[in-house]
C-alpha positions in Angstrom: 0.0 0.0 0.0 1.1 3.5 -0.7 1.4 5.8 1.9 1.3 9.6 1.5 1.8 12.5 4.0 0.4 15.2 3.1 1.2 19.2 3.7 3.7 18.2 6.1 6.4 20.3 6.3 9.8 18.4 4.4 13.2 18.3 6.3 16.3 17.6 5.1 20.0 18.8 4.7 19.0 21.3 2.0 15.2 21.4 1.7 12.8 23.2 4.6 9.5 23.5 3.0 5.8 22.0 3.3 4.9 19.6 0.8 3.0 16.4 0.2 5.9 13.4 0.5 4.3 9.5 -1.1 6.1 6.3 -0.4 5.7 3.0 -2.6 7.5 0.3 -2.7 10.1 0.8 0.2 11.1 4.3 -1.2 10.0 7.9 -1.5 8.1 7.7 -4.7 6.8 11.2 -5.1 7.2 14.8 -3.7 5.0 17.5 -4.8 5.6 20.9 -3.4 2.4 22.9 -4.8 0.2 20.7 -6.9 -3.1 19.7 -5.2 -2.7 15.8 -4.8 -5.5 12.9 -4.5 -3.8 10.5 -2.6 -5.7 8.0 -4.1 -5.4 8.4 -8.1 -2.7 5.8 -8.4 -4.7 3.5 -6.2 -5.8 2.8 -2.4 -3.1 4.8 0.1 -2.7 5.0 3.5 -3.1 9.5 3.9 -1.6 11.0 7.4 -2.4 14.7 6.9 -0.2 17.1 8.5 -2.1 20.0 7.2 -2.8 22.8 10.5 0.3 21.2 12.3 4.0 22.2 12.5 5.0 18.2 11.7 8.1 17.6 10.3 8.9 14.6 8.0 12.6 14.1 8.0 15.1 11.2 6.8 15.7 8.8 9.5 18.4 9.4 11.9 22.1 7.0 11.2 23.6 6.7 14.8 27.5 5.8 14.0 28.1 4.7 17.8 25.9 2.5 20.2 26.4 -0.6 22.2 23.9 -3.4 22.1 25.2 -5.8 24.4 24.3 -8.8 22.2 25.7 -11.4 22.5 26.8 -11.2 25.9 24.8 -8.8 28.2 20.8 -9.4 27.9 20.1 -8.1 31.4 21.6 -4.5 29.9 19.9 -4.7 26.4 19.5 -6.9 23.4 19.3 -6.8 19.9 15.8 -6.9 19.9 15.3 -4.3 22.9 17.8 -1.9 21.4 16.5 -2.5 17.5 13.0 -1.1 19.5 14.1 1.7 21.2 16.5 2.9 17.8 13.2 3.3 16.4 11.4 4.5 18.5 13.8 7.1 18.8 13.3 8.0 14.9 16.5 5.7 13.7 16.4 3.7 11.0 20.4 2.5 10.4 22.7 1.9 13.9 26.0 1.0 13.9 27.2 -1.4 17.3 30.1 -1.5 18.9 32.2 -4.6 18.9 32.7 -4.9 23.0 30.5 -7.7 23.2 30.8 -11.2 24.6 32.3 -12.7 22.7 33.8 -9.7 20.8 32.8 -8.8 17.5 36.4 -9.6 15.9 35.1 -12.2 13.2 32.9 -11.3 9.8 31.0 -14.5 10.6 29.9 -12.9 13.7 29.0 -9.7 12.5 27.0 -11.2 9.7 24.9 -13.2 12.2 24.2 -10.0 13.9 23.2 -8.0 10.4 20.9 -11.1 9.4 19.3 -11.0 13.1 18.7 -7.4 12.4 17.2 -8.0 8.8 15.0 -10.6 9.9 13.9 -8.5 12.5 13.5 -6.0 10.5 13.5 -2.4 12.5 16.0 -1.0 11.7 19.5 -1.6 9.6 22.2 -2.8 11.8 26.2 -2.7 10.5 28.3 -4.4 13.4 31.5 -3.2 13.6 35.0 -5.2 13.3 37.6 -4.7 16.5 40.9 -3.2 15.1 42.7 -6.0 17.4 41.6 -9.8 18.0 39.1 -9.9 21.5 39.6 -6.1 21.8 43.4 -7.4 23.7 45.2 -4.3 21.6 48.2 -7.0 20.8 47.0 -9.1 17.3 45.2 -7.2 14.4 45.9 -10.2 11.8 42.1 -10.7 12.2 41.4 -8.3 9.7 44.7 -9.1 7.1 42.5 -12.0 5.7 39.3 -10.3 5.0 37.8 -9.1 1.5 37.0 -6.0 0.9 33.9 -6.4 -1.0 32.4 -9.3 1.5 33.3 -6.9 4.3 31.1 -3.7 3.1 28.2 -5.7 3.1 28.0 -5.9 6.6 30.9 -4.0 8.4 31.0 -0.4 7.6 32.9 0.9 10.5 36.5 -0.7 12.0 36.6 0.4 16.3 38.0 -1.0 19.8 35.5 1.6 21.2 36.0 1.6 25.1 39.1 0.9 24.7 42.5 3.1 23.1 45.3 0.8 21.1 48.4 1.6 23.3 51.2 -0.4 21.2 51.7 1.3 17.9 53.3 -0.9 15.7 49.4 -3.3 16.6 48.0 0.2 15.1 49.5 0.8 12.4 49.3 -2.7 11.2 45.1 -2.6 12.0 45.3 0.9 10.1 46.9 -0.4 7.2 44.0 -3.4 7.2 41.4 -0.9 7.3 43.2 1.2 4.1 43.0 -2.1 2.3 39.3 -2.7 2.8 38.4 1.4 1.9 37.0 0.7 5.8 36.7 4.2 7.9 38.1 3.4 11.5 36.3 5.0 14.3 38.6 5.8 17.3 38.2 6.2 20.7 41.0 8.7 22.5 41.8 8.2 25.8 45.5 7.2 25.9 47.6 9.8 27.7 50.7 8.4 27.7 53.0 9.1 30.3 52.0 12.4 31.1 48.6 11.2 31.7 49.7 8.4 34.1 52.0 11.2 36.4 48.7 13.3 36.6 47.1 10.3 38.1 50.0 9.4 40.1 49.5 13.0 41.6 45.8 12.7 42.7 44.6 14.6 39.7 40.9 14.4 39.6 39.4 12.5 36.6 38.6 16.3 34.9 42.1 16.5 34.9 44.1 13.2 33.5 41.0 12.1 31.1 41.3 15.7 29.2 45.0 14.9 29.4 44.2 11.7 27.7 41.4 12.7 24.9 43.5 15.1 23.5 47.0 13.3 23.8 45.3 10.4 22.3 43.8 12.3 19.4 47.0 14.0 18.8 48.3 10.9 18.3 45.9 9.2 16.4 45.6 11.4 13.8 49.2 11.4 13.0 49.1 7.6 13.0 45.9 8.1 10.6 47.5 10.7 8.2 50.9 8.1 8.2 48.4 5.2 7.3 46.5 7.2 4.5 43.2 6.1 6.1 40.0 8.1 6.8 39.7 8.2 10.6 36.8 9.4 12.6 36.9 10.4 16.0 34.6 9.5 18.5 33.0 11.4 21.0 35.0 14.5 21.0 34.3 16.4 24.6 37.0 18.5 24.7 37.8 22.0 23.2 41.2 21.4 23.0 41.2 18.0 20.6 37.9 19.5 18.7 40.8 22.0 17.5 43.1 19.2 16.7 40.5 18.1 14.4 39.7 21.0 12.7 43.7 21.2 12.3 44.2 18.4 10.6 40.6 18.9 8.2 42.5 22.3 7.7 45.7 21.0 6.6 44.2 18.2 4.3 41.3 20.2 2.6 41.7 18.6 -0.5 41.4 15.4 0.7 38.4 16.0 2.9 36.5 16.4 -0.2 37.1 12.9 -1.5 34.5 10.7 -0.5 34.7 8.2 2.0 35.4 4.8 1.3 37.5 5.6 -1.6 41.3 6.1 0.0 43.7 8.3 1.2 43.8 10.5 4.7 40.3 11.8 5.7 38.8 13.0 9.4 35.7 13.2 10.5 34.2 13.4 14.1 31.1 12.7 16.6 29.4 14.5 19.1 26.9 13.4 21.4 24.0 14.7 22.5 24.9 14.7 26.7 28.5 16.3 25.9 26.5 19.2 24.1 23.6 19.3 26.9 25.3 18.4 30.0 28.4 19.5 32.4 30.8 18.3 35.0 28.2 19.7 37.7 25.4 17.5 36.1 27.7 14.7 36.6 28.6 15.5 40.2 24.6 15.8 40.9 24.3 12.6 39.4 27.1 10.9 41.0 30.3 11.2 39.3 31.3 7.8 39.5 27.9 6.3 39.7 25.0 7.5 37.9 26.8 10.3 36.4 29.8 8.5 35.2 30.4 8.4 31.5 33.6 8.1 29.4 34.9 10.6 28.2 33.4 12.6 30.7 31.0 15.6 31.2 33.1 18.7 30.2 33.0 22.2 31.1 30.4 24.8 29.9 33.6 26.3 27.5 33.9 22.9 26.1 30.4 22.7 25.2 30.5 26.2 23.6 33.3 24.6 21.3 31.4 21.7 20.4 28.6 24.0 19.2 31.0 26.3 17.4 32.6 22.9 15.8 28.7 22.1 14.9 28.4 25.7 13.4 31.6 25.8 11.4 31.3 22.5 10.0 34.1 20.9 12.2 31.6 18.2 13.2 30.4 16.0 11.1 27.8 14.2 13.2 25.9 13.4 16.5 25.8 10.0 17.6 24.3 8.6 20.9 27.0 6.2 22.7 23.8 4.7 23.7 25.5 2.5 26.4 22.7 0.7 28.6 23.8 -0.9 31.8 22.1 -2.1 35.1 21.2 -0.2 38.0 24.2 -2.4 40.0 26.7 -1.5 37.5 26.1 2.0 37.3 26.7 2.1 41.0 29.3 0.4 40.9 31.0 3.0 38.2 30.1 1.8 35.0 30.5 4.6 32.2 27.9 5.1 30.0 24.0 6.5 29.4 21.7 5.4 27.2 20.8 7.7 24.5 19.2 6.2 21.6 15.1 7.3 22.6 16.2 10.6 23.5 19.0 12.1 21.2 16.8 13.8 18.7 14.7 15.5 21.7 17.7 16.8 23.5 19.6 18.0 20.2 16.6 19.6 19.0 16.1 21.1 22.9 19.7 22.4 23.0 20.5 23.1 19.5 17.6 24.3 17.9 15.4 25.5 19.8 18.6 27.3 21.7 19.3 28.8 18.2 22.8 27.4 17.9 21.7 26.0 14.8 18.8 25.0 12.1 16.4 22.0 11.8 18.6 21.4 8.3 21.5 21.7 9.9 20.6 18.8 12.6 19.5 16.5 10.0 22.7 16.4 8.3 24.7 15.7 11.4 21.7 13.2 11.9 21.0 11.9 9.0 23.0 13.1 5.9 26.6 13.2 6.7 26.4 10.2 9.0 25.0 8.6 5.2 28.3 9.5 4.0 30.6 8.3 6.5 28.9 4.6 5.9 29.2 5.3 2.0 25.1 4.6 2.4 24.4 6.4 -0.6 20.7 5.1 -1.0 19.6 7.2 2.6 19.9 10.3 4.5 17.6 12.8 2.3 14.6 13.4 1.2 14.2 13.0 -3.0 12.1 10.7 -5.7 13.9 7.0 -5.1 15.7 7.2 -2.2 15.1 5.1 0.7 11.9 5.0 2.7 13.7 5.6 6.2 11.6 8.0 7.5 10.7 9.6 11.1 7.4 12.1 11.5 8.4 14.5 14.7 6.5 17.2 16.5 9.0 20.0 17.3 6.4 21.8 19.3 6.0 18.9 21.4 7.4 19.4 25.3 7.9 16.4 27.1 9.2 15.7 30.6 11.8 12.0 30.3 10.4 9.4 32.2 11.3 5.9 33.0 8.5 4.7 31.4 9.0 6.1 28.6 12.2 4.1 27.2 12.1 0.6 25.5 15.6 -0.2 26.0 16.0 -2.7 28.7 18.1 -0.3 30.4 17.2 3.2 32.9 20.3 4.9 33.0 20.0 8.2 31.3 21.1 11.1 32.7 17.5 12.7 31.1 14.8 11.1 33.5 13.0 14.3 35.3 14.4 16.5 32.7 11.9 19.1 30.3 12.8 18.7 26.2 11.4 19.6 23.3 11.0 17.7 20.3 9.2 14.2 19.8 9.1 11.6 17.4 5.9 10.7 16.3 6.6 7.6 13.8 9.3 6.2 12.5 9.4 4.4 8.7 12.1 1.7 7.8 12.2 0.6 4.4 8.7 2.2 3.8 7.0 0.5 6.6 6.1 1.9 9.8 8.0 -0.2 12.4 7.2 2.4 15.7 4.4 4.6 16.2 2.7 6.6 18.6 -0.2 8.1 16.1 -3.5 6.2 16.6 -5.3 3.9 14.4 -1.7 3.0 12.0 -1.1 -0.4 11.3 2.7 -1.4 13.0 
């Protein structure tokens, strides 16, 4: 059946205009901007009329970063629990992290993941390869035997997220893997080296040796990267101070950062997440800084969150991306790092970027949606025009919600968003043309 939203108003990277958007066949068939349309000429359709609302239609968001636990940790999440709350949260393609039990260091693996996904059929899942064999930072000949071609249709993203690749000669030999494949690696900073360890040694407080080790760590890396000819993104940047090592070395390599990924030679990019633009050190303190409020890298400093949001307005950041990381109410107090983000990222983007003026609803959907695209080399998604990809999520921006804990499908509670007022809410969510989450009455899920 055809579905057809009409005079909703049509977001993308580079379109902000009401229109009447048709879906057929898994993709966006149609998209009139000013002809009267009868939804049914072309046969029976399934009409949601936005007309007197401020609804936006929007690509679905791509999240570069989350863990999913599975295999390994069903009492924090599962594939199935996660897929859920990715859509819910208006997400139709999700890239997990490879710290799993056992690790994600084998294509067979990954592929049994991406066919659970497909079956299940939520969202689009791309596991992620570790850079070393079981995430030990010693043996990256894990990856020297792997194809290139078989690899892209499942692995679009190389990472020992959670963990930094101390011995260099193990990175260089996983970076030149990853050239080989045309693979972007994404990289988690938070080796310090030596000066890191003294600072520790001295009863530094965390805010101290883990900014020492972010930006040490991406100081290193992208050296490394540039040496390898690879195209490196960073992960979570939270600090001012390696957000300008990034926009360095983008600076210093402009030529090649116009070469699309995927296709060779040196190229950055970088994340943000949604807490590191919303929240600071004294939200982590409230919380419980090494409980509830724990997260790595941590909560920064109001100045480091003005950078991030300059980096977002400049261009230096190329995308937002949860680091959903679900864990038990134990573990948390017990210290482990991590929130889950997946069911509220759009919310407190919109709440902190948008609606703070920082930056436009276009704007968010390419760090959302479009570049993310790009980064994957998923040129079929991401924006809104006649063939593309039915991945679609309906939002309310007017919408102002209070975070509950009822409110999350993700087996997990630990969000550092419960009790808090945003703005913002996804209203249905569209994966390859079907609606696989709503909250719109009388649609068939």
């Amino acid at each position: 059946m055809r579905l057809v939203f009409k005079r909703v108003r049509l977001v993308d990277h580079s379109m902000d205009r009401r229109g009447t958007l048709v879906v057929e066949g898994g993709q966006i068939r149609e998209i009139y901007f000013d002809e009267q349309v009868d939804e049914n000429s072309r046969g029976p359709a399934l009409c949601i009329d936005c007309s007197g609302t401020n609804w936006v239609l929007m690509p679905a968001f791509m999240d570069l970063h989350a863990h999913f636990r599975d295999p390994g940790f069903p009492e924090k999440e599962t594939l199935e629990s996660a897929s859920l709350a990715a859509a819910a949260g208006g997400f139709g393609t999700v890239v997990c992290m490879a710290n799993t039990r056992p690790v994600i260091d084998n294509l067979d693996l990954a592929q049994h993941l991406h066919r659970r996904s497909a079956r299940l059929g939520l969202i689009d899942l791309y596991p992620v390869l570790s850079l070393t064999r079981g995430m030990e930072g010693k043996d990256a000949s894990h990856l020297e035997a792997l194809n290139p071609e078989t690899v892209q249709d499942t692995v679009r993203l190389l990472s020992e997220d959670g963990k930094d690749v101390a011995d260099e000669n193990t990175l260089r030999r996983a970076f030149r893997a990853a050239r080989r494949l045309h693979v972007p690696v994404s990289y988690h900073c938070d080796w310090g080296g030596s000066e890191a360890e003294a600072a520790k040694a001295a009863g530094e407080a965390r805010s101290v040796w883990s900014r020492i080790e972010e930006n040490r760590a991406t100081e290193r890396v992208l050296a490394l990267a540039r040496g390898a000819g690879i195209h490196i993104h960073i992960a979570h940047v939270s600090t001012k101070e390696a957000l300008d090592l990034v926009r360095e070395a983008k600076s210093t390599n402009e030529a090649d950062q116009h070469r699309a990924p995927h296709t060779g030679g040196f190229h950055v990019t970088c994340e943000v997440t949604p807490h590191h633009l919303a929240l600071t050190e004294e939200t982590a303190e409230h919380l419980g800084a090494e409980s509830c409020g724990r997260v790595n890298p941590p909560l920064r400093t109001a100045k480091d969150i003005s950078a991030l949001i300059e980096g977002i307005q400049d261009g230096t950041v190329d995308a937002i991306a949860t680091d959903h990381a679900p864990h038990t109410e134990s573990d948390k107090a017990k210290g482990a790092p991590g929130f889950i983000g997946l069911e509220t990222a759009f919310a407190v983007s919109y709440t902190t970027l948008v609606a703070g003026n920082h930056c436009s609803l276009q704007k968010l959907s390419a760090l959302m949606s479009y570049k993310p695209s790009h980064i994957l080399g998923l040129k079929d998604r991401g924006f809104l025009a006649p063939w593309a990809r039915a991945d679609l999520v309906l939002i309310d921006p007017d919408a102002a919600w209070t975070a509950g804990k009822e409110d999350f499908h993700s087996r997990s509670r630990n969000s550092p968003f419960i009790g808090q007022n945003l703005k913002g809410k996804v209203l249905l969510t569209l994966h390859g043309g079907n609606i696989v989450w709503s909250r719109l009455p009388a649609l068939p899920v």
